[in-house]
N, CA, C and O atoms as a DFTB+ gen file, in Angstrom:
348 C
 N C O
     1  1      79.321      84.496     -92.502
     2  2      77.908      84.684     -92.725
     3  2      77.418      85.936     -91.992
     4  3      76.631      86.691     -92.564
     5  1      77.813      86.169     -90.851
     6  2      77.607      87.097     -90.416
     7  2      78.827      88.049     -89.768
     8  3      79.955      87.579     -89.620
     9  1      78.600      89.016     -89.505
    10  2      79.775      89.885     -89.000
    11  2      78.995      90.704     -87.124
    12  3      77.837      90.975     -86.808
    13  1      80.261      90.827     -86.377
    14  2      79.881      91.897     -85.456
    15  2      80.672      92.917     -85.057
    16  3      81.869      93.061     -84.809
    17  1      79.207      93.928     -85.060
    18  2      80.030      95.137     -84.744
    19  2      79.786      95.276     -83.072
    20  3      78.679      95.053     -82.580
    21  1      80.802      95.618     -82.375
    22  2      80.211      95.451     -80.840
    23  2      78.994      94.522     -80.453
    24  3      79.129      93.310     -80.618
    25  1      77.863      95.004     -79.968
    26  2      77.141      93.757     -79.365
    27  2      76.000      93.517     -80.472
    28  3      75.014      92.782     -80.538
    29  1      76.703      94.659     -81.469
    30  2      75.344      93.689     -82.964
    31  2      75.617      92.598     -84.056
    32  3      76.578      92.078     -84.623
    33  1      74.816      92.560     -84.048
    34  2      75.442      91.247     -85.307
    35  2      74.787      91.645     -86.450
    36  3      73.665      92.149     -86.415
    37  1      75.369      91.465     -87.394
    38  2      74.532      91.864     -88.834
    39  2      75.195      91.063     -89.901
    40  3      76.327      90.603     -89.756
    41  1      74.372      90.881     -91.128
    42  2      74.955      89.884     -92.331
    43  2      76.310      90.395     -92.886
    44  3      76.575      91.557     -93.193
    45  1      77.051      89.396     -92.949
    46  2      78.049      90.004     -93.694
    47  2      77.928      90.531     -95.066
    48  3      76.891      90.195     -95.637
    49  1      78.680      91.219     -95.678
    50  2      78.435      91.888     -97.043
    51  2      78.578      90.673     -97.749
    52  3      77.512      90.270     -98.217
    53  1      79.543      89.978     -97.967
    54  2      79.490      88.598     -99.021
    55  2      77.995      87.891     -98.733
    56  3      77.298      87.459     -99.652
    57  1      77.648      87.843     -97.464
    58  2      75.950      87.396     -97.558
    59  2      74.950      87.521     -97.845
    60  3      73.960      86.803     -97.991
    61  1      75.307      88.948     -97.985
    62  2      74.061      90.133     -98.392
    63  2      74.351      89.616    -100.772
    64  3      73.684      89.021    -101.618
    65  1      75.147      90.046    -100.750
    66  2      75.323      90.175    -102.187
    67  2      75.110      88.224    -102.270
    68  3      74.732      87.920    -103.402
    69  1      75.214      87.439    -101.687
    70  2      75.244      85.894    -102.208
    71  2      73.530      85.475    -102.115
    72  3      73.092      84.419    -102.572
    73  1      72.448      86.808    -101.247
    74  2      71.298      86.620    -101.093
    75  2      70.813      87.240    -102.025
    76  3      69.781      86.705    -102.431
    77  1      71.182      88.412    -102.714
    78  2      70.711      89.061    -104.220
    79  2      70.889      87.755    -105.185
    80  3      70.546      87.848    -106.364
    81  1      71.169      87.120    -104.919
    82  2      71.615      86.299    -106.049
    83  2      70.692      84.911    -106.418
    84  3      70.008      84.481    -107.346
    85  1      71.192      84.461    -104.905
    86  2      70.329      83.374    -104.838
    87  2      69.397      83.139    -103.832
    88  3      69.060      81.986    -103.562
    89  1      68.791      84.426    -103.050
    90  2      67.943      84.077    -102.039
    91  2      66.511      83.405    -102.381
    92  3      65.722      82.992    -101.531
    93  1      66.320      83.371    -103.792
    94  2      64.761      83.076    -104.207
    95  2      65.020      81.071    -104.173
    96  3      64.070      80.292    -104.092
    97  1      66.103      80.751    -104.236
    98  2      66.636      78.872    -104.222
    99  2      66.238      78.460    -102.582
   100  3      66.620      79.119    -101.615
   101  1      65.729      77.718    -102.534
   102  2      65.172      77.297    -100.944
   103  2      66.485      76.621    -100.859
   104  3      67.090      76.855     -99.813
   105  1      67.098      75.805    -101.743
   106  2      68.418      75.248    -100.987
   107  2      69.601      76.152    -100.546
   108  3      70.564      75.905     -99.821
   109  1      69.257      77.189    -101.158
   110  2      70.299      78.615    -100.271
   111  2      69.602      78.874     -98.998
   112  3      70.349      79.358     -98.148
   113  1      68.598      78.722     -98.691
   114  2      67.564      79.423     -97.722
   115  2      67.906      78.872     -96.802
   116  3      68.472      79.500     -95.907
   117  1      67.585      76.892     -96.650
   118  2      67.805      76.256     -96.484
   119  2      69.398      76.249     -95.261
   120  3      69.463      76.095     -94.042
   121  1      70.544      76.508     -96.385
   122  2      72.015      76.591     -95.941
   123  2      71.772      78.037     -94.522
   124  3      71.928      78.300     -93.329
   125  1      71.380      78.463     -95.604
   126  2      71.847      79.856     -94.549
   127  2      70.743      80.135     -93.279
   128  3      70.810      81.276     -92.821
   129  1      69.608      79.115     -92.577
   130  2      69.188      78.896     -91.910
   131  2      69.924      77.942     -90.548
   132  3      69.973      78.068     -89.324
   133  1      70.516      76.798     -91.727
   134  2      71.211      75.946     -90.425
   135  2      72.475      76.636     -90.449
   136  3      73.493      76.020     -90.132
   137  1      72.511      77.521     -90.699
   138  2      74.097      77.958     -90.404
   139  2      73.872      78.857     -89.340
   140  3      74.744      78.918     -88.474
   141  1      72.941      79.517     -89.247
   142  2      72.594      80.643     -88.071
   143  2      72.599      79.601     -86.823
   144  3      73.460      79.532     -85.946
   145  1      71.528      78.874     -86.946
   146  2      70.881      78.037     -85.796
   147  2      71.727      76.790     -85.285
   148  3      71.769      75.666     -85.784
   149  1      72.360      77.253     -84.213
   150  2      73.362      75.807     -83.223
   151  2      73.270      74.473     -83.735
   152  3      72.228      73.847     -83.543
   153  1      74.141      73.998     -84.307
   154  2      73.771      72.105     -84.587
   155  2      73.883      71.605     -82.881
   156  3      73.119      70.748     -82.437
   157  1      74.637      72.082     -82.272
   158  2      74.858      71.093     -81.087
   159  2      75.110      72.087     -79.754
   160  3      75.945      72.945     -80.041
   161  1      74.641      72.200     -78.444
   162  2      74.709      73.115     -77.529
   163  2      74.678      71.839     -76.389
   164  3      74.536      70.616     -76.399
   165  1      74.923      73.024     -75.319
   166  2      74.807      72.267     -73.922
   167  2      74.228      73.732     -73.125
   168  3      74.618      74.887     -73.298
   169  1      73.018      73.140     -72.082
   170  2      72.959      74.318     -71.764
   171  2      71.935      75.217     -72.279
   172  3      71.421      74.726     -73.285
   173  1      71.468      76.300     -71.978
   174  2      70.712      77.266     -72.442
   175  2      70.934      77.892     -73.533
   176  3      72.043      78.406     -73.677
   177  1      69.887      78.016     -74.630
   178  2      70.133      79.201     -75.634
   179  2      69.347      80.262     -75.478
   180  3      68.577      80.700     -76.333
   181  1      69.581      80.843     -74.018
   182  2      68.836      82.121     -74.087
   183  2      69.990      83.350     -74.311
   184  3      69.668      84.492     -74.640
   185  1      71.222      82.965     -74.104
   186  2      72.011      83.672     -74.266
   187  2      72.587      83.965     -75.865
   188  3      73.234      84.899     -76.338
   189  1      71.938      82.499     -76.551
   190  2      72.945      82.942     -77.560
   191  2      72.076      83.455     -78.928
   192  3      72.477      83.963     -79.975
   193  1      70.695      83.095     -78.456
   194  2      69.822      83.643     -79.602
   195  2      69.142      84.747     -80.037
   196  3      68.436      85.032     -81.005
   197  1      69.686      85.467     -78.729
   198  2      69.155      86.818     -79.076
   199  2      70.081      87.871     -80.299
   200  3      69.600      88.687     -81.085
   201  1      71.210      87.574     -80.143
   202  2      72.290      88.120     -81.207
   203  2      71.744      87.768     -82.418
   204  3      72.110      88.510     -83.329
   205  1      70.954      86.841     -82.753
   206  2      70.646      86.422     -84.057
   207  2      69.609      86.859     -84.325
   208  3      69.167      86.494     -85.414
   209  1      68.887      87.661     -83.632
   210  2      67.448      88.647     -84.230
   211  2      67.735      89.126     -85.383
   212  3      67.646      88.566     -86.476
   213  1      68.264      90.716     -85.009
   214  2      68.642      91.144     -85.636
   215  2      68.720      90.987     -87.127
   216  3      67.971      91.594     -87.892
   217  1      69.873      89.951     -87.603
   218  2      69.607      90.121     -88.888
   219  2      68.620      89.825     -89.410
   220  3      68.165      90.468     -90.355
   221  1      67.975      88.618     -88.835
   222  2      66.645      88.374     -90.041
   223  2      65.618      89.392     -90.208
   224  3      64.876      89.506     -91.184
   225  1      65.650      90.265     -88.960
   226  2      64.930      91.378     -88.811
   227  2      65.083      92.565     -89.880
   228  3      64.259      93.454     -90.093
   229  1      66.507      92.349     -90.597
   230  2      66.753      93.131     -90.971
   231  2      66.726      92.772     -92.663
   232  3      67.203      93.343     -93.643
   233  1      66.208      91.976     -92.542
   234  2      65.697      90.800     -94.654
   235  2      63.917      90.675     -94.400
   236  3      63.306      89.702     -94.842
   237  1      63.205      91.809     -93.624
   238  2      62.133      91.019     -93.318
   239  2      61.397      92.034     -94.398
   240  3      60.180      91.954     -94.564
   241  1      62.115      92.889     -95.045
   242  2      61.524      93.598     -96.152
   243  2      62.650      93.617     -97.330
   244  3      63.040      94.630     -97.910
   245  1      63.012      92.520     -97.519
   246  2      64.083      92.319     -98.639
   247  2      62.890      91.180     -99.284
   248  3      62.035      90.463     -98.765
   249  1      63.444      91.505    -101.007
   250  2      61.963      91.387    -101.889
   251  2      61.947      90.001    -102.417
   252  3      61.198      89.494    -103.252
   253  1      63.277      89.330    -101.521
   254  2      62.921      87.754    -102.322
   255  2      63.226      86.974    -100.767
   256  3      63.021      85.761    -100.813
   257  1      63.609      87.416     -99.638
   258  2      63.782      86.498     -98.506
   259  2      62.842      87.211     -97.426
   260  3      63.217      87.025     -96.268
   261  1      61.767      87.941     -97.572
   262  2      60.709      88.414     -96.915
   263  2      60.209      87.051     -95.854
   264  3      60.585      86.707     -94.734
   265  1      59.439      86.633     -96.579
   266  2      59.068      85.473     -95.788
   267  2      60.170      84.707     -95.232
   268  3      60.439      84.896     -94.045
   269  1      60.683      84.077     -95.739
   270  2      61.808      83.238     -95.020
   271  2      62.071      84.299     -93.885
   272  3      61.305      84.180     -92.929
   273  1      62.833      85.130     -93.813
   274  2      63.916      86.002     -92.370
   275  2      62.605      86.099     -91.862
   276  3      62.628      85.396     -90.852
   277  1      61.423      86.595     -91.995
   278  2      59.846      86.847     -91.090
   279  2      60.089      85.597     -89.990
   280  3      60.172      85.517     -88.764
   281  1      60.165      84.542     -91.285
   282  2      59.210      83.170     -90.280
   283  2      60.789      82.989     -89.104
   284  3      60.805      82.853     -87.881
   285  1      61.827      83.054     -89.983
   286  2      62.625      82.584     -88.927
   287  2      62.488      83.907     -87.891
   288  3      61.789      83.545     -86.944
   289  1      62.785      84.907     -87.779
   290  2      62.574      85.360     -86.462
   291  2      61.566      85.326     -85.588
   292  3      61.577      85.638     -84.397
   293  1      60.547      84.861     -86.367
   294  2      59.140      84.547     -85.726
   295  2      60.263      82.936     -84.532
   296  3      60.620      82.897     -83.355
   297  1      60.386      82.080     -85.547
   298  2      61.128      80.890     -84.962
   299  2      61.962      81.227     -83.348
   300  3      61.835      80.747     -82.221
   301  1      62.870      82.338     -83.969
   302  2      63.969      82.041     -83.105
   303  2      63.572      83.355     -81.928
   304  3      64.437      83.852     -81.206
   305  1      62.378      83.704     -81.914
   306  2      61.450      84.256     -80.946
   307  2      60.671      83.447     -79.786
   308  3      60.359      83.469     -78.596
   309  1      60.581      82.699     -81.015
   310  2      59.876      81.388     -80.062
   311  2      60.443      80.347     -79.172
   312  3      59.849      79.734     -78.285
   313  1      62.166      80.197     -79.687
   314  2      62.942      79.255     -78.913
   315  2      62.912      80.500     -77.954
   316  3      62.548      80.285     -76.798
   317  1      63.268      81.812     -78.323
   318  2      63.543      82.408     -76.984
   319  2      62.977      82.702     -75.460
   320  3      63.525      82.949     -74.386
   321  1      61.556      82.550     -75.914
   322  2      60.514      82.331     -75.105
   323  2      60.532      81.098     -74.287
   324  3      60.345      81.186     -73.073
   325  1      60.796      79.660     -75.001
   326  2      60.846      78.392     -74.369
   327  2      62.180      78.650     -73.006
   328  3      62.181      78.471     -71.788
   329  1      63.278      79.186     -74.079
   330  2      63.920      78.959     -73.435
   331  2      64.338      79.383     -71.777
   332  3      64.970      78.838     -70.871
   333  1      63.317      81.164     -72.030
   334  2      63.653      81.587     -71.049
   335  2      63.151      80.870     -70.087
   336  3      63.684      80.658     -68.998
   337  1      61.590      80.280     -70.649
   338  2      60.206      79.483     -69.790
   339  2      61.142      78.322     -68.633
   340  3      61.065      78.089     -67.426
   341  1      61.880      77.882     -69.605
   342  2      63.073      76.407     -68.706
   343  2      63.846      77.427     -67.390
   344  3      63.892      77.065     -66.215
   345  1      64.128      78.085     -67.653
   346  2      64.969      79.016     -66.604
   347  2      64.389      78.983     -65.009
   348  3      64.946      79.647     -64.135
């Protein structure tokens, strides 16, 4: 789903072309939301959520997942904030 180059992370190309396709289906949206975001941790996610900016940052002017990548980095802005707040 995603690829890294040194300390960036960015969508992989099969993700990019599987979001031309079907990014307008909320049940794709859906998938490729809980796939970013930890099912199960221990511990802090201040470390691990910042790597995941990036891409949505980078669909936040792509013409069918605009909103979606917006709200989630809006989201995973907001865990980052909590999380640091627990620290």
């Amino acid at each position: 789903m995603l690829r890294q180059d040194g300390e960036s992370w960015h969508w992989h190309p099969a993700t990019e072309k599987l979001a031309d396709l079907y990014g307008k289906f909320k049940p794709f949206r859906a998938a490729l939301r809980a796939g970013i975001l930890p099912s199960s941790y221990s511990g802090s996610l201040e470390d691990h959520l910042p790597r995941f900016l990036e891409p949505p940052a980078a669909w936040a002017t792509h013409p069918m997942l605009d909103s979606w990548a917006t709200s989630l980095l809006s989201d995973l802005k907001g865990w980052l904030v909590d999380e640091t707040r627990r620290r």
